[in-house]
N, C-alpha and C positions, 0 to 999 in steps of 0.2 A: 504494500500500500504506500503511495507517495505518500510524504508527512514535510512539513515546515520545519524551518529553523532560522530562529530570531533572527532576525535582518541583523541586530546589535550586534552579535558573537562575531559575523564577519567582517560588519567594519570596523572592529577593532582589530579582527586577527591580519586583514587585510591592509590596514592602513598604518602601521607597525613601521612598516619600510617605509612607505612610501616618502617622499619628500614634496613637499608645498608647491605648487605650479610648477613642478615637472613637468616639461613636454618635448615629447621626443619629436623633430620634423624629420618624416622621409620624403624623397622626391619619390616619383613611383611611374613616371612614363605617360602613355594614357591615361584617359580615363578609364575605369575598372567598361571592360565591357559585361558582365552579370556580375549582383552579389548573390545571386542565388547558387549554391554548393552545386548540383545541376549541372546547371547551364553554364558557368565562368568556364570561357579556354583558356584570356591573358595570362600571363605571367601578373601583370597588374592587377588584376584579380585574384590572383591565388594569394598574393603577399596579404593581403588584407584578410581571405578567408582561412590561413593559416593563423592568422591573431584572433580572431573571432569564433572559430570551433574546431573542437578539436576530434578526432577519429581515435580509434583505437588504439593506433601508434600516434605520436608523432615526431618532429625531428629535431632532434638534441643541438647544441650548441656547434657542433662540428659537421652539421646538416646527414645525419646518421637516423635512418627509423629506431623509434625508442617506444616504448609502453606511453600510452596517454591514456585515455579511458580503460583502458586493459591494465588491470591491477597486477595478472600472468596469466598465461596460458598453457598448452600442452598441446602434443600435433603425434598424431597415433604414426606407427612405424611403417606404414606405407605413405606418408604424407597428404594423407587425403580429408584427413576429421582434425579440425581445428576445436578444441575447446575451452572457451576463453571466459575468463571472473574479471568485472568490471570492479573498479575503485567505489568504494564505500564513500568516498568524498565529491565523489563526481557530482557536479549542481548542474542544473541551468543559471541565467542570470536572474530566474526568481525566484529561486531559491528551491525551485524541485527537484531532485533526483535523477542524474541520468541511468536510464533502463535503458536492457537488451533489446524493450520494442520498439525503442525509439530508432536504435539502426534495424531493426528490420522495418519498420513504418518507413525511413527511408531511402530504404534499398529498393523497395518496393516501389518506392514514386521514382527512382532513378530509371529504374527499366521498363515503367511506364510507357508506351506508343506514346500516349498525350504530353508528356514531359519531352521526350525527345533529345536527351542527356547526349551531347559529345562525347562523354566518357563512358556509357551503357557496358559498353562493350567487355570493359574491366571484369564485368560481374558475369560476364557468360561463366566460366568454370565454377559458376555459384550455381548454376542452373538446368534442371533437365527438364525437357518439354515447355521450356516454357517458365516455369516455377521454379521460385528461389530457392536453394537449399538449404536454409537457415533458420534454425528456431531458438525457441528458451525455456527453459526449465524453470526458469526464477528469474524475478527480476535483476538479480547481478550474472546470472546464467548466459551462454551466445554460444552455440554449435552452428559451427560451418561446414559445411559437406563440399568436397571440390570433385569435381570427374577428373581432374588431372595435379597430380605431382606440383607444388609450385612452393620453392623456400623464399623466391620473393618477395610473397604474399603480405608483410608484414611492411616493405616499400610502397608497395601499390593501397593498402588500404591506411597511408597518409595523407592522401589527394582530396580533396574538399569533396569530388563525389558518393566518398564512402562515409562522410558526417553523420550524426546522427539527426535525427528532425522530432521536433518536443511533440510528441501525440498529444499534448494534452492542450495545446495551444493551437489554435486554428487560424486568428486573426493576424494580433501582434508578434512579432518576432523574438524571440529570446534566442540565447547565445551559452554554449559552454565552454568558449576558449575563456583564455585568458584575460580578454578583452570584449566589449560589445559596442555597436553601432551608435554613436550618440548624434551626430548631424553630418548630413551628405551635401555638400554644395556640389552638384554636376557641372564636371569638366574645371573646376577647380581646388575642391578640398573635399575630406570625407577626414571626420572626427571621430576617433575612437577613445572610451571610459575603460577604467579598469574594473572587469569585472570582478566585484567580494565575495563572489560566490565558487569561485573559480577555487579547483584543489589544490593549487600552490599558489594562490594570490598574495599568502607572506611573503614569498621568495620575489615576488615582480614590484620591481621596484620604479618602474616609469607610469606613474599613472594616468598619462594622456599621450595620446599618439595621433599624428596630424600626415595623412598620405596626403602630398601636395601632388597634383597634377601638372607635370613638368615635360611637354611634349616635345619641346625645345630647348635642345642641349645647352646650349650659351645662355638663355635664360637661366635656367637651372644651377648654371657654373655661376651667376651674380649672386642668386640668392645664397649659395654657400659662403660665396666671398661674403655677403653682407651678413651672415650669420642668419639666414631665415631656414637653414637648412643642416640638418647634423647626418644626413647619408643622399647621396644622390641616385638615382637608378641608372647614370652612366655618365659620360664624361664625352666631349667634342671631341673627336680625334685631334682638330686641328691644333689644339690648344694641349696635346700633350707633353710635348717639352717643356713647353714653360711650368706646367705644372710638375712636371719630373723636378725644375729647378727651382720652383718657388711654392709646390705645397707637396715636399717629400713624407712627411712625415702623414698626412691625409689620404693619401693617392696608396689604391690597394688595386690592384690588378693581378689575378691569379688564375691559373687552371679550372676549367668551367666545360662540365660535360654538355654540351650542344653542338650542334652542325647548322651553317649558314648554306642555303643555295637557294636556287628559282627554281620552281617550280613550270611548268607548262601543260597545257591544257592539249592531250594528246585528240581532244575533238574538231579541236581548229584546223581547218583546210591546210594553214600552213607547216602545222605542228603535227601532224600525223605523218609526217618524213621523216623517216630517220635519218635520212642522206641531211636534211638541216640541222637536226638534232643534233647530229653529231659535229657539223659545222662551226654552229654557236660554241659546243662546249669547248673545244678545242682552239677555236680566236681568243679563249678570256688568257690574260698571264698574271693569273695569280699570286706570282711574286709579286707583282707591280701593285696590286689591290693590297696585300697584307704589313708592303714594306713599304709603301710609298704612300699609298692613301690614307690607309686605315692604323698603321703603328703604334699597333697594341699588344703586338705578342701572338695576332692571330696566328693561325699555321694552316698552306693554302689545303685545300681537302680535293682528293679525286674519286672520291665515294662519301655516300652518306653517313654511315658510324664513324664515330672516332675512336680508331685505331692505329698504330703504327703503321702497317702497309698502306691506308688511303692515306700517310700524310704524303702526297706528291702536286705538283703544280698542274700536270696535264697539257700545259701550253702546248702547241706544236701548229705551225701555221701554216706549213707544208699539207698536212693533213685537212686543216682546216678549209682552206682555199678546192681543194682536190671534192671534198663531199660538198660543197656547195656548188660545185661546178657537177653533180651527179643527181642534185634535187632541182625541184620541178619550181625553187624558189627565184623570183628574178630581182637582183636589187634594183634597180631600173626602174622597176614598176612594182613592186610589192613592197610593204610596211609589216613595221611589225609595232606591238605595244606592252611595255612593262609598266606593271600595275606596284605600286609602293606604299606603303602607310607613310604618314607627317612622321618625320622626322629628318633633323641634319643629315645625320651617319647612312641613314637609308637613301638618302639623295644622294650621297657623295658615292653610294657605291653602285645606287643606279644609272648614274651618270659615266663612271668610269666604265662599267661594263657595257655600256653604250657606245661610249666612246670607241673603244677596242672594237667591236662588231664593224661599226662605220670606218675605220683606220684600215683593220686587216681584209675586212669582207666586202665596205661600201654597204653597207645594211642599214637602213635608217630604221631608227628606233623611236617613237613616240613616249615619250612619261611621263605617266599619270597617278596624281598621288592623292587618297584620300585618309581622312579623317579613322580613326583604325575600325572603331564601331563600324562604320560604315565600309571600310575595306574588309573587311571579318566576313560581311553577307555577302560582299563581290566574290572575293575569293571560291567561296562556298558555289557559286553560281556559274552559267556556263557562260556569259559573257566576258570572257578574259581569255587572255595569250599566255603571256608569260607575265609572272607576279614572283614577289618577295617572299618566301620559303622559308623554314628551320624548322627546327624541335631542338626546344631542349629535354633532356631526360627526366623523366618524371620520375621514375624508378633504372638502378644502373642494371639492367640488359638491352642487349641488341635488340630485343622481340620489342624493346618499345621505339626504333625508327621503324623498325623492318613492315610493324604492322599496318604502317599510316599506307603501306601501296596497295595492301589488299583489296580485290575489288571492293568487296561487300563493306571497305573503312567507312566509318562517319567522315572522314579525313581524308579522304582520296577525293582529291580535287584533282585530279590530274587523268583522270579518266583512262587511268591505267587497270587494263583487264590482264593478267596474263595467269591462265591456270597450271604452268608449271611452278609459277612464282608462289601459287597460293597453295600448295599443293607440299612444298617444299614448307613453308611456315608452319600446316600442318604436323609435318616431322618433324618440326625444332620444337614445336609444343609437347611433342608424345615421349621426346628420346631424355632421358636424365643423362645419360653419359656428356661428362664435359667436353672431352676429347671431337665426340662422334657430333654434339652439340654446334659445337665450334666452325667443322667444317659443313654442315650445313648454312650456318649462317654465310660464312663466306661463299659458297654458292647464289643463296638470294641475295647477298650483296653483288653479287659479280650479273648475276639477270638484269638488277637498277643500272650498270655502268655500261652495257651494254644497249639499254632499252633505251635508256636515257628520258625518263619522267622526269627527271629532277636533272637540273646541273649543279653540279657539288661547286663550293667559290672556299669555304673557308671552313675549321671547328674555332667554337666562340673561347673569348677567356671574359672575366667577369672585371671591371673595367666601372670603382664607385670613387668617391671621396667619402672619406669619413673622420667625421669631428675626432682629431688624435683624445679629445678628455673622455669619448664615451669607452669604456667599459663594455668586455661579452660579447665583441664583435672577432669570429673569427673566422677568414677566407677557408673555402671548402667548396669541396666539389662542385656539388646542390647547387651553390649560392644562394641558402636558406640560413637567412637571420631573424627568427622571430625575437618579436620585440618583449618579449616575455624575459627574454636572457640578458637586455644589452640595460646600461645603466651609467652615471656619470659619476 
C-alpha cells in the first residue's frame, strides 16, 4: 500500500547540504526536442531526463551503469530471468513510493502503437507475441523474462525510455530523479528544483539547475566568459587555440564514444547509385575536416563504429572522379542538397564537405539548415538527400550503430533494405561467443562500407568548458555528468 511521509523529514534531510542560491548553469545545445521519457531522441533531452528520473540503473560519476531504483538484483544462469528488489527509499517528488508497477505501467505505454516510442524497440527481448514479459510479486518485486542472453541489459535500461511513470498520477507530472521540473521557458531556459524526496537528496548538493538553450557556439562561449555559464555543451572550433591558451584550466576535451557522418536517402533518384555513392564518399579528405576545420582531437572514420580498423581517412580522388564518371549523375545539370541543424560547427562542416565535392567532383551542393525540432521531422521524412548523421552510444556495443540500418529501424532514414545485412544482426543477437560475436559484426560493418547508406567523416571526442571551482565533474566515455554529482 502506498503511505506518506512528512514532507518535514525531507527537507531537512534534504537541505542538510545544500547551500543558499546554489545554481548550477548548463549550456545544453537545442532546445530539448521531448521531455516526455518516450518520445526524447536529443542528446539535449536526455541530459535533463537523466536529472529528473531515474531507471533502474543509472550512471555513476565516471558515466558507468550503476543501481538506481534497483536496490540488487540477481540474473538466473542462462541469462535470461532478471530478478530485481527496488530501494525502500525510492519516492516520487510527492512523496509516494516508487513501485514495480510503475515501470511496468511504463513499459507498457513505451510499446504502445499510440505512443510510438523511438526507442520501442529496446524492449522487444522483453517481449513475446506481443506482451511484455514482466511482472511483480510485490510492490519492491520486478521479474524480467528476456528471449535472449543480454549482460548489457543493465546499460540499456538507463535510457529515459525504460523510467518509471507514477500510476497513481494521471494529470500533473511528478519526478523520481534527483531533481524535478520547476519552469520551462521554450527555446530559452528550463528550470530545474531539487527534489526532497529523492533517495540520496542529502548527498546532492546543487539545489537548482538552469539548462540554458545555447544553439550558438560563440554565444555560448560569452556567457561563460561573462560567468552566466558553469558547463557548456560545446565549444567553437574556431576559437580553440585561444582557449587552449587562455582558459587551460576550463577547456576538457576527451575521448567520446560517437561516430559523425551523413547520412543519405537511398530513395532519391540521385542517391540510389552507388556508382555516386561511392563518389561522394571518396572526394571528402578527412584529414583536412578533423585537422584543419574542426581541431578537436576528432579522428577521421571510414566506417560507422568506433574502432581501431575504421580509424582511416578514405580520401582517394582517383577513385572518386572514376565512379562518378560510371553514375548516371551529371554535375552540369544535377544538384544535390544537404540538410543540417542550426549550428556553427554543423555549418562549418557542411560547408567544407561541400566545398571538397565542388573542388574535386564540380558537384554543386545546396545547404539547408533548420531549427533541430524541426530538422528531427525532416530527417525522419522522405523529403531529403543527404542530411547531418551520428549516434552517439547509448549503451557501449556495436549492436547499438549496427541496429539504426535495419530495415524495420525507427531510425533508418536512409531507406536502406538489405536482408543479408539484417539477417546477419540476427546472428550477433543469438551468438554469446565474443570471438564469433566480433567477427560478425565486422561483417555488417563491412555490408555499410560497401552499400554506403551512411558516409563515415569522423568519431566525436566531447569538446565543454567547465567552471575549474565546480567539483564531480569527470571526462568519460558517456559524457554523462549528472548534476546530482557535481558541486562547488
Amino acid at each position: 500500500m502506498r503511505y506518506k511521509i512528512a514532507c518535514l523529514l525531507f527537507v531537512l534531510l534534504g537541505g542538510q547540504a545544500v547551500a543558499d542560491n546554489q545554481v548550477l548553469n548548463r549550456g545544453n545545445g537545442a532546445e530539448p526536442d521531448s521531455l516526455n521519457p518516450h518520445l526524447a531522441q536529443g542528446l539535449n533531452s536526455h541530459n535533463i531526463l537523466n536529472d529528473v528520473f531515474e531507471g533502474l540503473f543509472t550512471y555513476d560519476v565516471n558515466g558507468q551503469a550503476v543501481a538506481g531504483v534497483a536496490d540488487s538484483y540477481q540474473v538466473s544462469e542462462d541469462g535470461l530471468s532478471w530478478q530485481i528488489t527496488l530501494k525502500d527509499k525510492a519516492r516520487w517528488s510527492d512523496g509516494e513510493p516508487v513501485i514495480a508497477t510503475d515501470f511496468i505501467h511504463a513499459w507498457q505505454q513505451a510499446i504502445s502503437v499510440d505512443t510510438a516510442a523511438p526507442y520501442a524497440f529496446l524492449l522487444d527481448n522483453m517481449r513475446q507475441a506481443g506482451q511484455l514479459q514482466v511482472d511483480s510479486a510485490s510492490p519492491q518485486q520486478l521479474r524480467i523474462q528476456l528471449n535472449q542472453a543480454d549482460p548489457a541489459l543493465p546499460d540499456k535500461l538507463v535510457l529515459p525510455v525504460f523510467a518509471p511513470s507514477a500510476e497513481h498520477r494521471t494529470e500533473e507530472t511528478v519526478y523520481n530523479g534527483a531533481y524535478q521540473i520547476s519552469e520551462h521557458r521554450p527555446h530559452e531556459w528550463l528550470l530545474l528544483r531539487k527534489n526532497l524526496y529523492y533517495h540520496s537528496a542529502a548527498s546532492t548538493q546543487i539545489n537548482t539547475v538552469k539548462y540554458v538553450v545555447t544553439e550558438n557556439q560563440n554565444s555560448e562561449l560569452l556567457k561563460f566568459r561573462a560567468g552566466e555559464l558553469d558547463i557548456t555543451e560545446t565549444i567553437p572550433d574556431s576559437q580553440l587555440d585561444w582557449l587552449r591558451e587562455n582558459y587551460p584550466k576550463a577547456l576538457r576535451i576527451a575521448p567520446y564514444n560517437g561516430s559523425f557522418f551523413l547520412g543519405l536517402n537511398l530513395a532519391n533518384k540521385h542517391l540510389k547509385d552507388i556508382q555516386l555513392r561511392k563518389a561522394l564518399n571518396a572526394a571528402i579528405d578527412r584529414g583536412i575536416l578533423v585537422n584543419k576545420v574542426l581541431k578537436s582531437g576528432q579522428k577521421p572514420a571510414a566506417g560507422l563504429i568506433p574502432m581501431s580498423s575504421n580509424r582511416a581517412n578514405n580520401f582517394d580522388l582517383t577513385k572518386a572522379k572514376y565512379h562518378l564518371s560510371q553514375s548516371n549523375f551529371n554535375p552540369q545539370s544535377d544538384r544535390l542538397e544537404l540538410l543540417y541543424n542550426n549550428s556553427n560547427n554543423q555549418k562549418k562542416t557542411a560547408l567544407a564537405v561541400a566545398a571538397m565535392w565542388r573542388q574535386f567532383l564540380g558537384i554543386k551542393t545546396q545547404l539547408k539548415n533548420q531549427e533541430w525540432k524541426v530538422f528531427i521531422k525532416t530527417r525522419q521524412g522522405p523529403n531529403k538527400q543527404l542530411f547531418r548523421g551520428g549516434w552517439i552510444a547509448d549503451y557501449n556495443d556495436p549492436m547499438n550503430y549496427l541496429q539504426l540500418f535495419e530495415s524495420d529501424s525507427r531510425f533508418n532514414y536512409y531507406s536502406f533494405n538489405n536482408p543479408d545485412y539484417d539477417q546477419l544482426l540476427q546472428q550477433i543477437r543469438r551468438t554469446a561467443n565474443a570471438n564469433k560475436r566480433q567477427n560478425l559484426v565486422k561483417q555488417a560493418d563491412s555490408i555499410l562500407q560497401s552499400e554506403l547508406p551512411l558516409i563515415p567523416l569522423y568519431f566525436y571526442v566531447s569538446r565543454h568548458l567547465v567552471n575549474p571551482e565546480l567539483q564531480g565533474y569527470a571526462d568519460n566515455l558517456a559524457d554523462k555528468h549528472l548534476s546530482r554529482y557535481l558541486r562547488f
